[in-house]
N, C-alpha and C positions, 0 to 999 in steps of 0.2 A: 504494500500500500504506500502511496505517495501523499503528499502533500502541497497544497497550492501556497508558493511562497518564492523568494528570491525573484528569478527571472522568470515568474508563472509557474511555477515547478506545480506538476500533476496535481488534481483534486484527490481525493478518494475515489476507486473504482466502483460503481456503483449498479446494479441494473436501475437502469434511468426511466420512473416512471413519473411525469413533467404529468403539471395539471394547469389545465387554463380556467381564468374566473369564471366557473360556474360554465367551465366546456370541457369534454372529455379529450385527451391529445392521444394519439393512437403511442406505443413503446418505441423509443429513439432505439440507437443500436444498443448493444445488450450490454457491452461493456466503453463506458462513459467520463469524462473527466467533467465533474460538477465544480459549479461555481456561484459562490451565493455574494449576493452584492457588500457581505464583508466585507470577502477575500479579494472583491475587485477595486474597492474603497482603498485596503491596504496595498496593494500593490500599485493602485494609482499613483497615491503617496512616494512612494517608492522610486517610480520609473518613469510616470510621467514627464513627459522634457520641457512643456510648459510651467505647472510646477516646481520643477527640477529648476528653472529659470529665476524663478521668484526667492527661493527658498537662499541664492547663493547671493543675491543685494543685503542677506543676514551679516558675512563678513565683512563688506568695507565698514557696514553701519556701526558693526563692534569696531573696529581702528578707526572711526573717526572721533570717536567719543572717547576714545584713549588718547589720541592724539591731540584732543584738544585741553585735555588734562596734564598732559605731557608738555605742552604749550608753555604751560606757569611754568615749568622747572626748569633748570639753567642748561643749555648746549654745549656737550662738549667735545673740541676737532681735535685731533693729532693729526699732524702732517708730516713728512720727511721726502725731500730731495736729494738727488743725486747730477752734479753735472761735470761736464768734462769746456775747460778752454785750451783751443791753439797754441801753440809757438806764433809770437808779433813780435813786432815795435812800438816801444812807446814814444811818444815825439811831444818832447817838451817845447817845442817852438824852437826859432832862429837856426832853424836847422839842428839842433842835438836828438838824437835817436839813443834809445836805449833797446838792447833786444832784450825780451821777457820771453821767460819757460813756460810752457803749456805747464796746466798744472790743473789737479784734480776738487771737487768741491762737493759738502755732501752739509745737507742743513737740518735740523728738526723743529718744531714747533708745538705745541701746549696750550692752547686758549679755552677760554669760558666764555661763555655772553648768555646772557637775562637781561632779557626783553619787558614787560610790562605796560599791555596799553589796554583801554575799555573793552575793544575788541575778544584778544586774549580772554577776558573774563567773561567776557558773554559768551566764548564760543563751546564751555562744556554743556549749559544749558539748550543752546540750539543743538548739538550733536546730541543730546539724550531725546531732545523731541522728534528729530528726522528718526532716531532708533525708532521712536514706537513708531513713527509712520511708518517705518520699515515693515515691522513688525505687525504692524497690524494691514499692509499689503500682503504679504504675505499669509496672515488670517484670509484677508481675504479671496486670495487665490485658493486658501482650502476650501472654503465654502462653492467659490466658484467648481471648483473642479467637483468637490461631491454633488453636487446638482448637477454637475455635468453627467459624471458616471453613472448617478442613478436615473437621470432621466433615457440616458441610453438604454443602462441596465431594463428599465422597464418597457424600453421602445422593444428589444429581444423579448422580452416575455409575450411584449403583446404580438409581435409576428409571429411566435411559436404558438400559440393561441389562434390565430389567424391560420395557419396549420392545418391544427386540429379541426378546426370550422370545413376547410375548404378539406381534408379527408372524409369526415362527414360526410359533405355533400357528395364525394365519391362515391361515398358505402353507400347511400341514399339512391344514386344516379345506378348503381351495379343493382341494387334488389328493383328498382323500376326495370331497368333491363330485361332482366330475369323476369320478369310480372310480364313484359311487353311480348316475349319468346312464347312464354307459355301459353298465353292466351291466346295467339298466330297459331299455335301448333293446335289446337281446340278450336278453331274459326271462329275465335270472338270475336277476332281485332284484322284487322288489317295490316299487309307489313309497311303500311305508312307507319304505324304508330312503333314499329319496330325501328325504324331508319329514324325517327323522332328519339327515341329513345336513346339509342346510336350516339347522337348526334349530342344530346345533351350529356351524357357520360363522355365524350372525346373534351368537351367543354370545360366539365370540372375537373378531369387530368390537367388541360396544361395551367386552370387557377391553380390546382395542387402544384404543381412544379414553378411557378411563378412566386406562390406564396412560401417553397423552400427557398426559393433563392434570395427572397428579403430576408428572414429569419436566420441564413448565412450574412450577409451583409452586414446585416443588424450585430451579428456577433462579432463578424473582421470591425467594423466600426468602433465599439465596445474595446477590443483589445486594441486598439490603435489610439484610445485616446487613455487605457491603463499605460502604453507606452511599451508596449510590447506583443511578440509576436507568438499568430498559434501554435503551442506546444506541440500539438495532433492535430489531424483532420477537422477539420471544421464541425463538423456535421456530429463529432463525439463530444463535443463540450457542450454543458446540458446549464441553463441555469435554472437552478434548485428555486431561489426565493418568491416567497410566494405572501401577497399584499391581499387584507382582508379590505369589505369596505365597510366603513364604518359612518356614521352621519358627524358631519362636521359640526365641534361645538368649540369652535375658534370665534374668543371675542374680537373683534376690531379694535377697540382703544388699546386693550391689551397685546394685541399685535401692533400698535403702532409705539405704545411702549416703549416695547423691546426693541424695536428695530432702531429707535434713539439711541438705546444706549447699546445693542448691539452690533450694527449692522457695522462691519470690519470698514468697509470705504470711509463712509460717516465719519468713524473712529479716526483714520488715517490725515483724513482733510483737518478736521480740528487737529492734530498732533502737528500737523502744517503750518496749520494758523498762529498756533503756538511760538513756534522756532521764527515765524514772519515777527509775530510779536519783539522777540529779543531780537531781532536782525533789524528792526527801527529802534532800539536801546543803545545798541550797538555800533549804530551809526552815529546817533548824537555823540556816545564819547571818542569820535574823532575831532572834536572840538577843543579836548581835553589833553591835555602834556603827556607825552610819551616817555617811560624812564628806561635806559639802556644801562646795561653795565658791561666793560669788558676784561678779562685778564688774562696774563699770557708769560709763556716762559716757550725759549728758544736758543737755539746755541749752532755752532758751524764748523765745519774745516775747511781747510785750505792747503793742499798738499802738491810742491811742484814735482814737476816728472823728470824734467834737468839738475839734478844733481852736480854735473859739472858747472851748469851758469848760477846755479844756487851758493857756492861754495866759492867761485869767483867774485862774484858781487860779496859775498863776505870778507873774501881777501882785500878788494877794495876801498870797502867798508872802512876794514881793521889797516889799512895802509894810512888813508886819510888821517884815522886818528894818528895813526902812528905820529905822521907828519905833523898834526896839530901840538902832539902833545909835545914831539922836541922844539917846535918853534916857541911852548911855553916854557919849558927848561931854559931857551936860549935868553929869554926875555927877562925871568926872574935871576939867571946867575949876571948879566947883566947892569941890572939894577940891585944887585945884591939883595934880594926877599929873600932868598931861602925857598924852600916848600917846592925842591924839583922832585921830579916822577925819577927814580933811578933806571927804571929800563921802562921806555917808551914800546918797547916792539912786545915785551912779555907782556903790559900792560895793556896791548890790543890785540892779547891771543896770537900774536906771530913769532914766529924762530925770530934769531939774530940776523939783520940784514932787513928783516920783513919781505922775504921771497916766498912766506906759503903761512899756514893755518897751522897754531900749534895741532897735534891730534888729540888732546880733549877737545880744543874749542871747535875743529872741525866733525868731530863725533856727536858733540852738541848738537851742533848747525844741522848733521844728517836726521838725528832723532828729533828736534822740534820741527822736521818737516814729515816726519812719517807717523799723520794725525788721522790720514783717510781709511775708512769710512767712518768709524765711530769714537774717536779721540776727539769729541767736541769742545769749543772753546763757549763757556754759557756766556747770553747775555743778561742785563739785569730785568729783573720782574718787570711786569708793565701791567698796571688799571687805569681804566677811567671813568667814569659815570658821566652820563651825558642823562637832561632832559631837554629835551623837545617841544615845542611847540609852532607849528605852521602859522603863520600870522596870515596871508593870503597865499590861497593854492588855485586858483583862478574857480573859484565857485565849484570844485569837485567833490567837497563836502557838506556841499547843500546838496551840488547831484545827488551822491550817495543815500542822503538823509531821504530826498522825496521819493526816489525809485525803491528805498526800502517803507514807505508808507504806503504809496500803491501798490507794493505788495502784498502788505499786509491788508490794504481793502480787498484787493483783487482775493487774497484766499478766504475774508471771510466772508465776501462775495459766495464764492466757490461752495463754502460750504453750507450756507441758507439753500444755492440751489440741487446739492446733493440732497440735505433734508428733507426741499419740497418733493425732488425725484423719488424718494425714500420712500415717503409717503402716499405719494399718489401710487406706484409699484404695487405697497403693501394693497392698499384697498381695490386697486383693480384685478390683484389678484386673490383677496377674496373674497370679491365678489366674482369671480372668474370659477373659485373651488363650489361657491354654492350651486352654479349654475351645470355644472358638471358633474357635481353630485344628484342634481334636478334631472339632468338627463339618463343616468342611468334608469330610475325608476321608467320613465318613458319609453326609452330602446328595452328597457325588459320585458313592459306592457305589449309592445309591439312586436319580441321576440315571441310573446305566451299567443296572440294571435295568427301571427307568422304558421307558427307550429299547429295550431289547431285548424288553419285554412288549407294548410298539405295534407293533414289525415282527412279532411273530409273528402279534398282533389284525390286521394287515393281510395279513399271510401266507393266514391263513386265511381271509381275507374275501374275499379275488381266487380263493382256491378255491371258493369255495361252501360250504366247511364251519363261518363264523362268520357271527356278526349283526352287523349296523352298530352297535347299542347297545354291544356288545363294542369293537367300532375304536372308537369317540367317549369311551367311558370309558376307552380305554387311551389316548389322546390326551390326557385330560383329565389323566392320570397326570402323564402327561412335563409338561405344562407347568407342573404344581403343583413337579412334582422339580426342574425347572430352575429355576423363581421361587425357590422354596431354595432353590439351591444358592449361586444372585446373590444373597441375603440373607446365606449363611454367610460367602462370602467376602468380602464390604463389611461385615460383624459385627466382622469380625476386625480390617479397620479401620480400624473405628470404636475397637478395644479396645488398639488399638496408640495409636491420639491419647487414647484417655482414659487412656492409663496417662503418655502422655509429660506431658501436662498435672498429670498427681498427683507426679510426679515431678518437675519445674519445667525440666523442658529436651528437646529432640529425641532422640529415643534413634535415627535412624535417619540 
């Protein structure tokens, strides 16, 4: 035994014996996959891609209402570069050139900022309103889709019913037959009344095969708007549910109630109106000072790739002083001060002579260049607070301010005319259910006469005293009375889901 679940997965095998309101439906095939408008409600849920549409506007609605909470708390970037420069010249004017070593360079960065404006604070309240609009769109795609399912659901039942009716009239049209044969073979009748007979039997066969091929339909339909495809044959999926009818004792005010405070649109629109509300609060505090804050830490290197020009330009460096520092010797023994440098060349990192880099100070020079990538040099902290205020922005914040007032008319606009729609909906659908309820009594009335005007057309026709034209048109009667009647009673509802659908919940 299987189970109707996931992707349709099997009903229960069942011998399927289907009954129509108040008609008898001849045995579907013998082994069945049943389906009761539960399991097609659930799996609607499930698979439907309409649905399945609505239900996924659920995630942005949750991250926007996070992120507008998120909004208050402070941002925080990390950054890191990495770059590479050429070997050039640098040209300090009047013609001197210097060459410079390609060299490597790598940066990082640390900052904060908090923000702070009317905006920001309005926006967690707008984002929880849009949620329940979300959210209550989504209600009301449930509603929509189960009024959908079950109004199909019960369009299948009443074609299977429709069936039954038009088999009927088969078995009906086969024992006339029979009656028309027998009576030609005895000389009662004539074989006019035989070819009559004939004729009206080839008739309700191809209605019976006309009214299988809706009752299929009905059912591909059915599974195309559950969102999935027939497990089996068509013609083996049987729906089981079966709708009493009962006399409507649905009050009006109290359906229109409900539909106030139920009806998922309704709901949606005011959740709208709502969020429009704080989206004109929201706009006035652009009028209001803005407070920024920022802070930051960062640090760099700087690592050349010429080592030889790195080390030359220090020799140079250390030559220069060299030379400074004996022209200061020369000037203080001179003048007699005192206070000379005893070795000017050791004092500027150089051998004797000054022809090269003592090797500490050149072993230095190689290690404070070998900083890349992560040997960074920091710089010092940085904040600042800024507040803000636009003094003129060329009238963009009156823009803002009016286009957020007409919105906010435009949606409670919107939703007075939902309400009225709401309403009118509700009452003309039920006044729609009473009327359909009225008709059943009537098509029954005229089903019980239907029925009693064929026994007499056959009463009379096994005496001798009527025509086959008379049975075949009183025959033709009853099956017209009884396709009514399975029409009035699946009308009804239908008008019982179309009202619970105006109404935004199950009234049963």
């Amino acid at each position: 035994m299987t189970c109707w679940s996931g992707l349709l997965v099997l009903g229960c095998l069942i011998p399927a014996v289907a009954s129509a309101q108040d008609s008898a439906q001849a045995t579907p095939p013998s082994r069945s996959v049943s389906l009761s408008l539960a399991e097609a409600l659930h799996q609607a849920r499930a698979s439907s891609p309409v649905y399945r549409q609505a239900l996924n506007d659920a995630g942005p609605a949750r991250w926007g209402v996070r992120n507008a909470y998120g909004s208050l708390l402070p941002s925080l970037t990390v950054g890191s570069d990495f770059g590479y420069t050429g070997t050039g010249q640098f040209d300090f004017g009047a013609g001197l050139t210097r060459q410079t070593s390609a060299f490597l360079s790598s940066a990082y960065s640390l900052g904060i900022q908090w923000q702070l404006s009317g905006r920001s604070l309005h926006a967690p309240g707008q984002q929880r309103a849009l949620q329940r609009a979300t959210d209550e769109d989504i209600g009301a795609a449930g509603v929509g889709l189960t009024a959908d399912i079950s109004s199909q659901y019960l369009t299948g039942l009443q074609a299977a019913a429709q069936v039954a009716v038009a088999r009927q009239q088969v078995k009906r049209n086969e024992d006339f037959l029979a009656l028309a044969k027998a009576r030609h073979r005895v000389g009662q009748t004539t074989l006019l009344d035989v070819r009559q007979a004939e004729v009206t039997k080839g008739t309700s066969d191809v209605a019976l095969l006309r009214a299988v091929q809706a009752e299929n339909e009905a059912k591909l339909d059915l599974l195309r708007r559950m969102g999935v495809e027939p497990p089996v044959s068509i013609d083996q999926i049987v729906l089981t549910d079966s709708f009493p009818v009962t006399a409507p004792n649905f009050q009006l005010d109290s359906l229109l109630a409900i539909s106030e405070r139920q009806n998922p649109v309704l709901r949606s629109l005011r959740a709208r109106g709502h969020a429009a509300q704080l989206d004109v609060r929201a706009a006035k505090t652009d009028f209001l000072p803005t407070l920024s804050v920022r802070a930051g830490w960062s640090g760099f290197t700087q690592q050349f790739t010429n080592q030889d020009l790195l080390l030359e330009n220090a020799l140079t460096a250390g030559q220069a002083q060299a030379a400074d520092c004996e022209y200061n010797n020369a000037v203080r023994t001179g003048l007699s001060l005192g206070g000379q440098t005893p070795n000017c060349f050791s004092a500027a990192g150089l051998v004797d002579g000054g022809g090269a880099l003592l090797e500490p100070v050149e072993q230095q020079v190689l290690t404070r260049n070998g900083v890349f990538p992560f040997t960074y040099t920091g710089e010092p902290f940085g904040a600042n607070l800024t507040i803000s205020l636009p003094i003129f922005t060329g009238f963009s914040r009156s823009l803002r301010l009016s286009q957020a007032r007409a919105q906010e008319d435009d949606a409670e606009e919107e939703v007075r005319a939902r309400r009225l729609q709401v309403r009118t909906d509700v009452h003309s659908r039920y006044l729609g259910l009473q009327t359909a309820y009225q008709a059943i009594g009537v098509q029954g009335a005229s089903r019980e006469a239907a029925r009693d005007q064929r026994r007499l057309a056959q009463d009379r026709y096994r005496l001798g005293a009527g025509a086959a034209l008379e049975v075949s048109d009183a025959q033709n009667a009853v099956q017209q009375a009884e396709g009514d009647y399975v029409n009035a009673v699946y009308d009804y509802h239908k008008a019982i889901a179309a009202l619970e659908a105006a109404v935004g919940r199950s009234l049963r």
